[in-house]
N, C-alpha and C positions, 0 to 999 in steps of 0.2 A: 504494500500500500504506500501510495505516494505520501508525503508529508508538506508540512510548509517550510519546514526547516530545505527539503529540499530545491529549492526555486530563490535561496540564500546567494548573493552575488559573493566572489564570482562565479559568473555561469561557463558551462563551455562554450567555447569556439563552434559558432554556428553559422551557417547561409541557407534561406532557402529559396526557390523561388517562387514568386507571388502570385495565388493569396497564402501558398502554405498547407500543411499538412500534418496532420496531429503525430503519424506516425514518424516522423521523422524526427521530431523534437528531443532534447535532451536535457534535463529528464522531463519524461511523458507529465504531461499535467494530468491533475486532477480533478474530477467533473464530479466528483464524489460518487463514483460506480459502489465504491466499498462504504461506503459513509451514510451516506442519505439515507433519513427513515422517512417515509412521509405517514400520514394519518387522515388522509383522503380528505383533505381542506378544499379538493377543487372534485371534487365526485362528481360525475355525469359533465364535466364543460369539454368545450373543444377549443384549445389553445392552438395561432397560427405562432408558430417562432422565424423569423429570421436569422439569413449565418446560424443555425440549427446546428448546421453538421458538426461545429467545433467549438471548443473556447467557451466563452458564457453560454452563447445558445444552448449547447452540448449538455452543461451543467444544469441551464436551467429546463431544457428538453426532460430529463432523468428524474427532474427533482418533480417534475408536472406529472408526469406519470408515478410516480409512486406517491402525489397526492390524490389518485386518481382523473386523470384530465387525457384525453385523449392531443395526441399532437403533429400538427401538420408542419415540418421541414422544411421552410423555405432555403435552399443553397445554389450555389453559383454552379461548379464543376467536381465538385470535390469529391466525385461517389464512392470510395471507401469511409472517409469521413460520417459523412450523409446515412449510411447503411449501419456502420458500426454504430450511430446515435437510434437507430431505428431498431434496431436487436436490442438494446438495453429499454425502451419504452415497451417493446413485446415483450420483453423478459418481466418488466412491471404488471402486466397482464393489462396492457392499452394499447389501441390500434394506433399505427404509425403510416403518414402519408408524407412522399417525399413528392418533391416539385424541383426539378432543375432550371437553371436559368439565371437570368438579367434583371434582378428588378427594377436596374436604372429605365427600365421598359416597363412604361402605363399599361400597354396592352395585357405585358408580362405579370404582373398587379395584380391587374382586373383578372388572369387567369386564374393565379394561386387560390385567391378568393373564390371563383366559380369551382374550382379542384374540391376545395375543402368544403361546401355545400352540397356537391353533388358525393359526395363521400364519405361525408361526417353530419351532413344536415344543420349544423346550424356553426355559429363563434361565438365565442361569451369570451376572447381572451388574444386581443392581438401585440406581439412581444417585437417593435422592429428595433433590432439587436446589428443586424448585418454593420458594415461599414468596410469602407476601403482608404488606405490611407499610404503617402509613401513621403519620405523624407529629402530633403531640400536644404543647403546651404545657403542659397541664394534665390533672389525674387526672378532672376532672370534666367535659373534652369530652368521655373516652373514652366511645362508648356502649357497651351491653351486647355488641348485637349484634356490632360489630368486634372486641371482646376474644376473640368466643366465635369467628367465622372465621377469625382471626388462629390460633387455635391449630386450628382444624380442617384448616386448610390444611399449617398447617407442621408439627406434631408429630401430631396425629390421623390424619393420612394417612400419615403413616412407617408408624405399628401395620398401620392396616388394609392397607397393601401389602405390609408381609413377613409378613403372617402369613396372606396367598394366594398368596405366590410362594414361599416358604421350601418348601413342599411340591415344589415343582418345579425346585430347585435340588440338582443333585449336589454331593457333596466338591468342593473347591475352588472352590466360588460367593462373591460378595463382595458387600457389601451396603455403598453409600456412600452417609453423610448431611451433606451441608450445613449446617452450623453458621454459625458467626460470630463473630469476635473480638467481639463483644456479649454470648456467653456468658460472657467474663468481666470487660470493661471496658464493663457495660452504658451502653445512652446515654439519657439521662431523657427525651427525647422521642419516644424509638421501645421506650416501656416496654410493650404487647401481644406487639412480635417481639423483641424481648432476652427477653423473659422464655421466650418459646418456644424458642430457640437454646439457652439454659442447658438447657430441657426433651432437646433433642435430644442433646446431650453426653451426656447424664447413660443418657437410653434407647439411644445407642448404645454406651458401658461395661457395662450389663448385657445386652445384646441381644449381646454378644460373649462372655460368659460363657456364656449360654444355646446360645448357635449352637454353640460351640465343638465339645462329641463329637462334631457333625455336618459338621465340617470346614469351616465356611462363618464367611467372617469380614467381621466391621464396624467399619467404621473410620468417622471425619470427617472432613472439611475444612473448617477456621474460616477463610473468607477477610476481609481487609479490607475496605476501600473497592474496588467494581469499578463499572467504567463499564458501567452494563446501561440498559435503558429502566425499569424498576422506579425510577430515581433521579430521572430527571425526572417520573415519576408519580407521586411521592409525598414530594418534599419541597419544601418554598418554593426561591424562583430563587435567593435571596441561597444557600442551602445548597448548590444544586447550584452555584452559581459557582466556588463553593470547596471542594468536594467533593474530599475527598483532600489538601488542602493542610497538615493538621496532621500528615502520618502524615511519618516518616523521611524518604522518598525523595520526598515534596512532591508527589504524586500519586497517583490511582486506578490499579489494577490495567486492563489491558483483558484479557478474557475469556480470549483464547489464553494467557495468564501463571497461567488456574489448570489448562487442559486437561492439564499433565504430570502431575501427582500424582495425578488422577484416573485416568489411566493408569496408572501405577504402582499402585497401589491397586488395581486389578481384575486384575496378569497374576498370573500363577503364582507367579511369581519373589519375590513379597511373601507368601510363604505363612504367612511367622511373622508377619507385622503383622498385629493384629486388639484392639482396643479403644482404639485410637489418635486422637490430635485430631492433626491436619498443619496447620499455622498456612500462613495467604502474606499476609502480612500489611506486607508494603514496610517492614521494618524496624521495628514495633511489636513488642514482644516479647511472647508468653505466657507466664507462668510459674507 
């Protein structure tokens, strides 16, 4: 069983290419396979997750099913990833529905959504988790094009997935976005996904005002540093060596360390939470 002590800098010498792959990593993160008890806080719902296949999604896929919630997979290409998160939510004894693809594509969206109604019948629980992110020294490597996927991915595909699922969500549906302590202590070389994380805060505070008469609430979660495959595909080795090491607690998150709030954030029981940023952030403060 993995530990947190293991994911303690420094890390090894790593590269991968992008977006990354759980099995390559070293050492494997933890999504809490071994860990997680759940006590069916989410019985009979159907959770859509984004970036499913690995990393938080992963954790928080695992954690949904053994609260009892049925879970739809939204991921890019990553089908060992994607399958291996979908054996462990059968092995929960809940159906698993995978969806490959682009969500930087509306159409793409609007599919996931018609997937998961004609297969699961209804959402009470949508998680957009995904993101893409790649690092930069300077304002004038960025090219056009990554600026312009960088936000199609991580704030353009929020819009276009609640605003095909929010039809299909009763009263007490819940809508979690993926932030980032970069929303408010941005990092000058991951200035495309800082900027899109501040974007997400901001549409998830008015996309909870808006829900609201409708009973259906949106919340964030601004994580720190987590140990996911995204980190080796996308920054120099010297960074992931030392990845986590300026934060409080002198390390990265691993992935089962954000699955409880995501939990909490989708039962019943949080029904007065709604336009909220939830920090996990190993001792870094937001304020």
């Amino acid at each position: 069983m993995s530990t947190t002590d293991d994911v303690k800098p420094p890390l090894p010498d790593q590269q991968q290419d992008v977006p990354g792959t759980t099995t390559k990593m070293d050492p494997k993160p933890d999504h809490g396979e071994d860990s997680y008890r759940g006590s069916m806080r989410l019985k009979g719902k159907v959770a859509i997750i984004t970036g499913g296949d690995s990393g938080i999604g992963r954790a928080v896929a695992i954690a949904y099913a053994r609260e009892g919630a049925d879970v739809v997979i939204a991921y890019l290409n990553e089908d060992d990833d994607a399958h291996d998160t979908a054996r462990w939510i059968e092995k929960a004894g809940q159906k698993a529905v995978l969806v490959r693809g682009d969500i930087g594509s509306a159409d793409h969206c609007r599919a996931i959504v018609a997937e998961t109604i004609k297969e699961l019948g209804r959402i009470d629980i949508l998680v957009n988790n995904a993101a893409h992110q790649m690092t930069f020294q300077n304002l004038e490597d960025i090219p056009d094009q990554e600026w312009e996927k960088t936000f199609r991915t991580n704030i353009h595909a929020m819009f276009f997935l609640a605003k095909a699922a929010v039809p299909h969500m009763a009263e007490g549906g819940a809508i979690i976005n993926t932030t980032s302590v970069n929303a408010d202590m941005p990092s000058q070389s991951l200035l495309p996904y800082a900027t899109t994380k501040g974007a997400i805060q901001n549409f998830t505070g008015g996309l909870a005002q808006l829900l609201a008469e409708r009973r259906i609430r949106v919340n964030c979660v601004a994580p720190g540093p987590v140990w996911t495959p995204l980190i080796p595909a996308t920054m120099p080795s010297d960074q992931v060596k030392e990845f986590g090491k300026s934060y409080p607690m002198g390390r990265p998150a691993q992935p089962k360390e954000l699955a409880p709030v995501y939990v909490m954030l989708a039962t019943d029981e949080a029904s007065y939470v709604s336009g909220a940023t939830v920090a996990v952030t190993g001792g870094k403060p937001i304020i």
